[in-house]
C-alpha positions as CSV (number, residue, x, y, z in Angstrom):
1,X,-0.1,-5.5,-30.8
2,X,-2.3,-7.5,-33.7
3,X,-5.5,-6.1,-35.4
4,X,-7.5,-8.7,-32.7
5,X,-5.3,-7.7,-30.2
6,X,-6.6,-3.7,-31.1
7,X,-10.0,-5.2,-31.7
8,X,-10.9,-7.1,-28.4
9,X,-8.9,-3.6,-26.4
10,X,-11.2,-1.6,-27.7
11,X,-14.1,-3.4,-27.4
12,X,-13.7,-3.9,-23.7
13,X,-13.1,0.1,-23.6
14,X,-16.2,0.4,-25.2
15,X,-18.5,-1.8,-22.6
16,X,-16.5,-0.3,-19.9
17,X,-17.7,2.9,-20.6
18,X,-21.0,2.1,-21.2
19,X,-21.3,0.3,-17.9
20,X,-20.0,3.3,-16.3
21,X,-22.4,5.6,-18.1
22,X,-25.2,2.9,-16.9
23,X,-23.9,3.0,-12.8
24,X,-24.0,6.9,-13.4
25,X,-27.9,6.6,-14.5
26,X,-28.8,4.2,-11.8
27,X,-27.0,6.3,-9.0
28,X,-29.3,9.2,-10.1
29,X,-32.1,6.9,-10.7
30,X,-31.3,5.7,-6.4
31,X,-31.4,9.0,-5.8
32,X,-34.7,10.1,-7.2
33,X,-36.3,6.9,-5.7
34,X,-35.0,7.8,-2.1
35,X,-36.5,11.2,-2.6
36,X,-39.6,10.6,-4.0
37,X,-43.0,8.3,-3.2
38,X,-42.8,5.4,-5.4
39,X,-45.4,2.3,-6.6
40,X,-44.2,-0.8,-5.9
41,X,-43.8,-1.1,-10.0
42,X,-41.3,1.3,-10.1
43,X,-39.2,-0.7,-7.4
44,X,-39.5,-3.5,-9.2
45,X,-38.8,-2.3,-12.1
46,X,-35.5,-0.8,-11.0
47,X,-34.3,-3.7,-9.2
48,X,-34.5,-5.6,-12.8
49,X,-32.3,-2.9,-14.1
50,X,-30.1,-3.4,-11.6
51,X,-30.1,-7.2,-12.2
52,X,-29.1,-6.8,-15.7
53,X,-26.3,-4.1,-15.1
54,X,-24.9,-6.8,-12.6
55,X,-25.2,-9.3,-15.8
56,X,-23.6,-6.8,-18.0
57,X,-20.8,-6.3,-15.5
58,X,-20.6,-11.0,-15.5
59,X,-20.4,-10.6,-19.1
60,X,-17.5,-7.7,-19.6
61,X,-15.3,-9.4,-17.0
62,X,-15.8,-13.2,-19.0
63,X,-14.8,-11.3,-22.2
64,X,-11.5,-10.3,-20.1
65,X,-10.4,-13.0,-19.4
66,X,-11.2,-15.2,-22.2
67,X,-8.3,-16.0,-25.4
68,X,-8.6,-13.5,-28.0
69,X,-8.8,-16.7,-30.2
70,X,-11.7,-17.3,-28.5
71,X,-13.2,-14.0,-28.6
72,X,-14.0,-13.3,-32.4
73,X,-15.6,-16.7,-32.5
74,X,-17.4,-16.1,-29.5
75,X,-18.6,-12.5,-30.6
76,X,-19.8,-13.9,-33.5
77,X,-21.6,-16.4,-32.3
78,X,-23.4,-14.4,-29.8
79,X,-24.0,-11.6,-32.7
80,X,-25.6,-8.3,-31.3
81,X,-24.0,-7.6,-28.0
82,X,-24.1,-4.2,-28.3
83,X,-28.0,-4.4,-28.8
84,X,-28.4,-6.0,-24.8
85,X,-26.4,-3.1,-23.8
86,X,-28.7,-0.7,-25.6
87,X,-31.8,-2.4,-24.4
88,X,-30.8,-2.0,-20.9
89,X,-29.3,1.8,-21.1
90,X,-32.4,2.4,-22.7
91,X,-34.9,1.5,-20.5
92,X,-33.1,3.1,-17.6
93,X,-33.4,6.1,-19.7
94,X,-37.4,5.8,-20.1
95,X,-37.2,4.6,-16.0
96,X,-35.2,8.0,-15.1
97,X,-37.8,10.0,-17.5
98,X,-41.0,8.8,-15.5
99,X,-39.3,9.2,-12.2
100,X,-38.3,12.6,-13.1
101,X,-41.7,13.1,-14.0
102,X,-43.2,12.2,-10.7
């Protein structure tokens, strides 16, 4: 197996792990919000995080399947991946904090 070979692997292992850290957050997220009276906000709010999980999951299985030529130029191109994948686990996080709260 090449270096890029190693590289993309690992990579995907990475965003498969974070996506399944994100489904584990948004099941307890479901969970409070079936238990608890919620504003309309905070419904709305949660279906946008579920939106971009769903575009998360689009975007791990086009990095699967694409060359692994392809795949350094492409992640270079679109520099900062990682930071949409924070952005999103973070404001579950700050979503599960004020339903927790409530």
């Amino acid at each position: 197996m090449s270096n890029l070979d190693h590289l993309v692997e690992q990579q995907v292992k990475e965003y498969e792990s974070r996506l399944k850290h994100i489904d584990e957050m948004l099941d307890h997220a479901h969970v409070q919000l079936s238990t608890k009276n919620v504003v309309a906000e905070e419904q709305t709010e949660f279906e946008r995080i579920q939106r971009a999980r769903h575009q998360l999951n689009e975007d791990l299985q086009r990095m699967k399947l694409i060359s692994k030529q392809h795949w350094e130029t492409d992640t270079i191109e679109n520099a900062g991946p990682m930071g949409v994948w924070d952005i999103v686990a973070q404001r579950l996080e700050k979503f599960i904090e004020r339903i927790d709260k409530t």
